[in-house]
C-alpha positions as CSV (number, residue, x, y, z in Angstrom):
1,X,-73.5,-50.3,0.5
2,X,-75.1,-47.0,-0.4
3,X,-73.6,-44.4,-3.3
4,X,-74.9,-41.1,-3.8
5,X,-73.4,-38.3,-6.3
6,X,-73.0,-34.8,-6.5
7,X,-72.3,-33.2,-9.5
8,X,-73.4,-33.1,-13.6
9,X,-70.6,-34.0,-15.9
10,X,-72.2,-33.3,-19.4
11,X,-72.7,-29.6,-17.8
12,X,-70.3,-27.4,-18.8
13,X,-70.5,-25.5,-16.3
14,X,-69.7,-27.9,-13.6
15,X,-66.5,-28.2,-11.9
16,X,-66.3,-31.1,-10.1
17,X,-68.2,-34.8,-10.3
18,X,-68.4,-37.0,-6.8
19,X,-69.3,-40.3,-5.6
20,X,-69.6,-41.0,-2.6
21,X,-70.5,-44.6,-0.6
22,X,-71.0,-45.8,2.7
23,X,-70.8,-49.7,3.9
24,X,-71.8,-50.7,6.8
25,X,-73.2,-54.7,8.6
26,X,-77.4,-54.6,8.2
27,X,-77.4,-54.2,12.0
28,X,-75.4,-51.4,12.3
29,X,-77.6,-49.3,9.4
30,X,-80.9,-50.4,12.2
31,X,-78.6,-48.6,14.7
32,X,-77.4,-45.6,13.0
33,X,-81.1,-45.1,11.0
34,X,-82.7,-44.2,15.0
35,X,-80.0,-41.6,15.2
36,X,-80.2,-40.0,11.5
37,X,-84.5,-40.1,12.3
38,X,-84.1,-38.5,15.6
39,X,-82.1,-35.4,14.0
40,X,-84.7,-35.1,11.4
41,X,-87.8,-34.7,14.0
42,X,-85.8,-32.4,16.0
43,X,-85.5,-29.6,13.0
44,X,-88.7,-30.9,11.7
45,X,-88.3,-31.9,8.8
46,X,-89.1,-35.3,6.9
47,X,-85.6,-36.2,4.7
48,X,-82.1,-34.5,4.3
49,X,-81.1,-33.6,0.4
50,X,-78.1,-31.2,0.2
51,X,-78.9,-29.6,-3.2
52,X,-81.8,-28.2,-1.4
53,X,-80.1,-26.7,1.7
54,X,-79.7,-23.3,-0.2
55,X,-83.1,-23.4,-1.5
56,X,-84.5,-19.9,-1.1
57,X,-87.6,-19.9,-2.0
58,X,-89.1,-23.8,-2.3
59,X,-88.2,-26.8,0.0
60,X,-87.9,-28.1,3.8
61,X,-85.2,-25.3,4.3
62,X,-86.0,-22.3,2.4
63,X,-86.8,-20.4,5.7
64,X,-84.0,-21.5,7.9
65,X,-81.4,-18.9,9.0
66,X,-77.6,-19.4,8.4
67,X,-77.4,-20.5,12.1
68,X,-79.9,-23.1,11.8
69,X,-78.2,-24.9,8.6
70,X,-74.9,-24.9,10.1
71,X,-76.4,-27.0,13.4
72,X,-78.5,-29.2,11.3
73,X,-75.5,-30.3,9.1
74,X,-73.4,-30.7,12.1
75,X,-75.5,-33.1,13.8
76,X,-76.0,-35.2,10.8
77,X,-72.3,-35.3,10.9
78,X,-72.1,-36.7,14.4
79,X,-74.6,-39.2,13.5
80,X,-71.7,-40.9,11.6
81,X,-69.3,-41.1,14.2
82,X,-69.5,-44.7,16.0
83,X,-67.0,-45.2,18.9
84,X,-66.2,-48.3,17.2
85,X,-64.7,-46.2,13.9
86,X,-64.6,-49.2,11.8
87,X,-68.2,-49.6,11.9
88,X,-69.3,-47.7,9.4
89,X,-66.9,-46.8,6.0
90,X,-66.9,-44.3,3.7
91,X,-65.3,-44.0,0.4
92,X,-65.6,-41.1,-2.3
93,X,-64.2,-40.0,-5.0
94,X,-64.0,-36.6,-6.8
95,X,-63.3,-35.8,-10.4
96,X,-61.8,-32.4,-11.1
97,X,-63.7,-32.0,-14.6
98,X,-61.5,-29.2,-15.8
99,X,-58.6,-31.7,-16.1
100,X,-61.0,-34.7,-17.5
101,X,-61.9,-32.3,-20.4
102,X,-58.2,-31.6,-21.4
103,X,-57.7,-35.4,-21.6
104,X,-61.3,-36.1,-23.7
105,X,-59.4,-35.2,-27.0
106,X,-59.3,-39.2,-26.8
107,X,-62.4,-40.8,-28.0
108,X,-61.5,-43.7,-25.6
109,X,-61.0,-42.3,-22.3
110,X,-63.0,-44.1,-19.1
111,X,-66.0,-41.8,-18.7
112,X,-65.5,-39.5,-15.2
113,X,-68.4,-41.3,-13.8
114,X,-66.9,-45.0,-14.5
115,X,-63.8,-43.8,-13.0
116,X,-65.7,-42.9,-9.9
117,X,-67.5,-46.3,-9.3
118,X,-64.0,-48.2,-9.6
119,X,-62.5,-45.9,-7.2
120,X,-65.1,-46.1,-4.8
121,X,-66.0,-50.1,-5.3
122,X,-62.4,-50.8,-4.8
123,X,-61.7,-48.6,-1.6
124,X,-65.1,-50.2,0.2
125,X,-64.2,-54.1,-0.6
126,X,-60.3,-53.4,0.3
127,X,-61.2,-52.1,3.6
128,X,-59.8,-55.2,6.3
129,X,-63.7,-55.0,8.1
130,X,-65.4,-55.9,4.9
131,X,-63.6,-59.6,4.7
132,X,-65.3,-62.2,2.5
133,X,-68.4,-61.0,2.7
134,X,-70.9,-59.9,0.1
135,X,-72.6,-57.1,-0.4
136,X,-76.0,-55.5,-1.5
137,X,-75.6,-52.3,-3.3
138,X,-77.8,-49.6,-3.3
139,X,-78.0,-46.5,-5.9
140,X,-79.7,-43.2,-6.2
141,X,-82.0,-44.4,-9.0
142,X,-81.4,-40.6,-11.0
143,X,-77.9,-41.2,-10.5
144,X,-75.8,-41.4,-14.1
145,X,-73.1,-43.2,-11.6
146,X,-75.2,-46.3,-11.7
147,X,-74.8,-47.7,-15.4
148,X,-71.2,-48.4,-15.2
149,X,-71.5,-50.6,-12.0
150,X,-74.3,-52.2,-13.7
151,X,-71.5,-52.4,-16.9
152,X,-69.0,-54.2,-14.6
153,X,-71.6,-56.6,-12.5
154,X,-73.3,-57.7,-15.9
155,X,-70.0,-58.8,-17.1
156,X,-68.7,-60.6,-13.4
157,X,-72.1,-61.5,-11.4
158,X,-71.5,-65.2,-12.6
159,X,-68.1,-64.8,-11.6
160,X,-68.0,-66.7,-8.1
161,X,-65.6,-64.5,-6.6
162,X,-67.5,-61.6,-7.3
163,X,-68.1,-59.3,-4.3
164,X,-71.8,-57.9,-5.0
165,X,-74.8,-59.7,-4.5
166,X,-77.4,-57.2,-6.4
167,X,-78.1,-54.0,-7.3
168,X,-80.9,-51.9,-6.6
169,X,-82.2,-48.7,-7.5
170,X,-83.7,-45.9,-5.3
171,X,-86.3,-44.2,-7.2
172,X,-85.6,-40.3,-5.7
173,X,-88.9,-40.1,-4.2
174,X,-88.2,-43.0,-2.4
175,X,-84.5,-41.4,-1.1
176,X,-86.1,-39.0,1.1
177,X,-87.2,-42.6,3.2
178,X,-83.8,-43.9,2.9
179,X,-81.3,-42.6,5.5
180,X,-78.4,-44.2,4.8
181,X,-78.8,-43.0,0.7
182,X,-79.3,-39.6,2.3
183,X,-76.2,-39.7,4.4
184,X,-74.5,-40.8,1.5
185,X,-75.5,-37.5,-0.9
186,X,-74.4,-35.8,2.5
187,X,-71.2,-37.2,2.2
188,X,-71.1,-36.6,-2.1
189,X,-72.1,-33.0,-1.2
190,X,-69.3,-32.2,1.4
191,X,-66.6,-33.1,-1.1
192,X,-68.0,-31.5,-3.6
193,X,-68.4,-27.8,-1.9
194,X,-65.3,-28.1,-0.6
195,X,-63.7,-27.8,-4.3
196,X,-66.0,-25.5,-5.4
197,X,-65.3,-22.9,-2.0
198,X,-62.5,-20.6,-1.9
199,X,-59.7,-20.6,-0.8
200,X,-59.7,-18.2,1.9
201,X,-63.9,-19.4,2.7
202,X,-63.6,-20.5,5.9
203,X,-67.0,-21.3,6.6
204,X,-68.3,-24.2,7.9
205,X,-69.4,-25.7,4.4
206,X,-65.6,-25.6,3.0
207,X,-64.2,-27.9,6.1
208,X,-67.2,-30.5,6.2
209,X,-64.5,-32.6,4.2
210,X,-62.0,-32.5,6.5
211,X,-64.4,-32.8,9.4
212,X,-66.1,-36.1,7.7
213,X,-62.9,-37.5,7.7
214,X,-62.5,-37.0,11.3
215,X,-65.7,-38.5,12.1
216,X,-65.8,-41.6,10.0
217,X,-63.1,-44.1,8.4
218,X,-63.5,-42.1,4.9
219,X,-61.3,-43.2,2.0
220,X,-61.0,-39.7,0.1
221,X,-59.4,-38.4,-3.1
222,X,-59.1,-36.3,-5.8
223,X,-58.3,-37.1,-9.5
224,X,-57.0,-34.4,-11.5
225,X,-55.3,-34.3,-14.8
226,X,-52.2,-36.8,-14.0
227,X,-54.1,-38.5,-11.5
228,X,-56.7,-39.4,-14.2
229,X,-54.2,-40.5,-16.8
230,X,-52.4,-43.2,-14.2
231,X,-55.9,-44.4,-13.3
232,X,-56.4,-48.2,-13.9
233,X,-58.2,-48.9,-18.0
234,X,-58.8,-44.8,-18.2
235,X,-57.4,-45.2,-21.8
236,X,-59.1,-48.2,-24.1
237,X,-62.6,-47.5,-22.7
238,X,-65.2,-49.9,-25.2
239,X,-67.6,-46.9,-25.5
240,X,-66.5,-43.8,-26.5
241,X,-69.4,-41.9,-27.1
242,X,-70.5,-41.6,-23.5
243,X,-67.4,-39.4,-23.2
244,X,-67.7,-35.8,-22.3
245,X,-66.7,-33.2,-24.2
246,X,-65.9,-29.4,-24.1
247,X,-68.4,-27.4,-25.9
């Protein structure tokens, strides 16, 4: 399993905080990593990281035209798409951080990140494919996402029924060798510029949601305001200081 996020939730300027993971059988990441590689050598370039698509003026795609983005994201899409749908999942989960500030006036509320992880942790072991098995997690090793899981396994790893194996970390040099964490951020990055898109934006960026969706098994949602307050343990959170605040 591979998680990825988009998004900054002490910045007060961002809108929206996502997770995303994908979980797939070791043999089937062998598979899909030929595929994800090919796509790479064909726009010649040596890793995919959304955040620096738009780039203008440093990075693999500073120089591509609108035309060229638009392809290159598309094939990475396909990539995901196995005739066998159930092959490879996808879960994600994104936080509308306007409405998670108009709740922090609670010194115990479930940080946004937290409320992420159990989202997406939940979604990827419920799935019927994923039966008894256990799995080897796999984090963006700059990713804020990563201390709560390591909060929850510290407390349950001796539990025998636990579902997770290990963690690791993937230092961020080291993502740009790791497909699967980049399709991951790919998948963290669609969600999130859909929010952040107009309403009447009808480019291509704005339905990669919707189109990931199509292409994969991809457990999706959006917690806003209510949504947040019905979560599972969102009030009662031990640490209250790692909450985030309005300015």
């Amino acid at each position: 399993m591979f998680l990825d996020g988009s998004g900054k939730s002490d910045d007060p300027q961002c809108r929206f905080l996502t997770l995303a993971g994908v979980l797939a059988e070791e043999a089937v990441w062998s598979e899909w990593d030929e595929r994800w590689r090919k796509i790479l050598d064909e726009y010649c370039v040596e890793y995919s990281h959304m955040k620096e698509l738009f780039q203008k003026t440093k990075g693999p795609f500073h120089s591509w035209d609108h035309e060229r983005k638009r392809k290159f994201v598309l094939a990475l899409l396909q990539s995901l798409s196995f005739k066998d749908r159930i092959r490879l999942i996808c879960t994600s989960l994104t936080v509308d951080l306007a409405g998670y500030r108009q709740l922090a006036v609670r010194p115990d509320i479930k940080p946004p990140e937290a409320v992420c992880v159990d989202f997406c942790i939940t979604h990827l072991f419920a799935h019927p494919n994923f039966g008894q098995q256990i799995a080897d997690v796999v984090f963006d090793g700059n990713e804020a996402f990563q201390r709560y899981l390591n909060y929850n396994w510290s407390r349950n790893k001796s539990n025998p029924d636990s579902r997770l194996s290990s963690i690791r970390l993937v230092p961020p040099p080291d993502m740009r060798k790791t497909p699967p964490m980049q399709a991951a951020d790919f998948l963290a990055w669609a969600a999130n510029r859909h929010y952040r898109a107009d309403e009447d934006d009808t480019t291509t960026w704005r339905h990669l949601l919707a189109m990931s969706i199509l292409a994969l098994p991809r457990y999706h949602a959006i917690y806003r305001e209510t949504e947040l307050a019905n979560h599972p343990g969102f009030y009662g959170w031990p640490d209250g200081t790692r909450v985030t605040r309005t300015p």
